[in-house]
N, C-alpha and C positions, 0 to 999 in steps of 0.2 A: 544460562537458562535453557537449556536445552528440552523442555518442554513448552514451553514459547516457542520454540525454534521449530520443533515439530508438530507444533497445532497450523502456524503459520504455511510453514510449507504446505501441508494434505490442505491446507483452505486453497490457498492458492495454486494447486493444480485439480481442482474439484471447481477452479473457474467461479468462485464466491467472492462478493467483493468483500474489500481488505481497504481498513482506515487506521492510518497511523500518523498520530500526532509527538512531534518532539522526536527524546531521543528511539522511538518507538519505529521511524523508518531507519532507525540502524539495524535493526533486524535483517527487514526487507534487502536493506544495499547488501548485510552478509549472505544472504542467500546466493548473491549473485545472479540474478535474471538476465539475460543475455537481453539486450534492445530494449529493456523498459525503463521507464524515467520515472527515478524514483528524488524524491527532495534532498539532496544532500545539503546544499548552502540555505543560509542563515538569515535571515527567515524566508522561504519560499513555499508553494503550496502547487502542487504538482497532481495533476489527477490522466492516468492510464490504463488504459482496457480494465477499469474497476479496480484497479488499486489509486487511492487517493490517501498520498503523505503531505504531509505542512510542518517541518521543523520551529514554527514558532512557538514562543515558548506562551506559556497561560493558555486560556480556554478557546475553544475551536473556532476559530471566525467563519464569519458568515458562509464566505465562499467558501470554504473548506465543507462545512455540513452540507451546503446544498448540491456539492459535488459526488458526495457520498451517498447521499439521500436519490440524486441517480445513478449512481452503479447499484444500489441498492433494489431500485427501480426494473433496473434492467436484467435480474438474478441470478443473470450467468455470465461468465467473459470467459468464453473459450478461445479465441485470437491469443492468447498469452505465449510470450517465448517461454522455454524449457530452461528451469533452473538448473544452475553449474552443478552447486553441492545438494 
């Protein structure tokens, strides 16, 4: 999906928050982001400098949207480390 791959990336160094549910923070981990914590185990819900992942599976739990709903809030995260690829 290499246009997924590259919408994701220009959002995430444009400092816009980023919500990924499922297998959807596999993107995010292939980008490779140096220092940021992204959800990789099963099921967990993970929210940093406006990127908020939750690998669980079905529809977005509570605490996942209202994590989102502030980085959303907050319309920028410049703090981010510099991705690998």
């Amino acid at each position: 999906m290499p246009d997924a791959v590259r919408f994701v990336r220009s959002v995430y160094r444009h400092g816009k928050p980023i919500g990924a549910l499922g297998s959807g923070a596999g993107i995010l981990s292939g980008l490779e982001p140096e220092g940021l914590r992204v959800s990789t185990e099963f099921p967990h819900m993970i929210s940093d400098r406006g990127v908020v992942t939750d690998t669980a599976p079905g529809a977005a739990h509570p605490d996942f949207t209202g994590a989102f709903v502030a980085a959303i809030a907050a319309h920028r995260h410049w703090g981010r480390p510099p991705l690998r690829c």
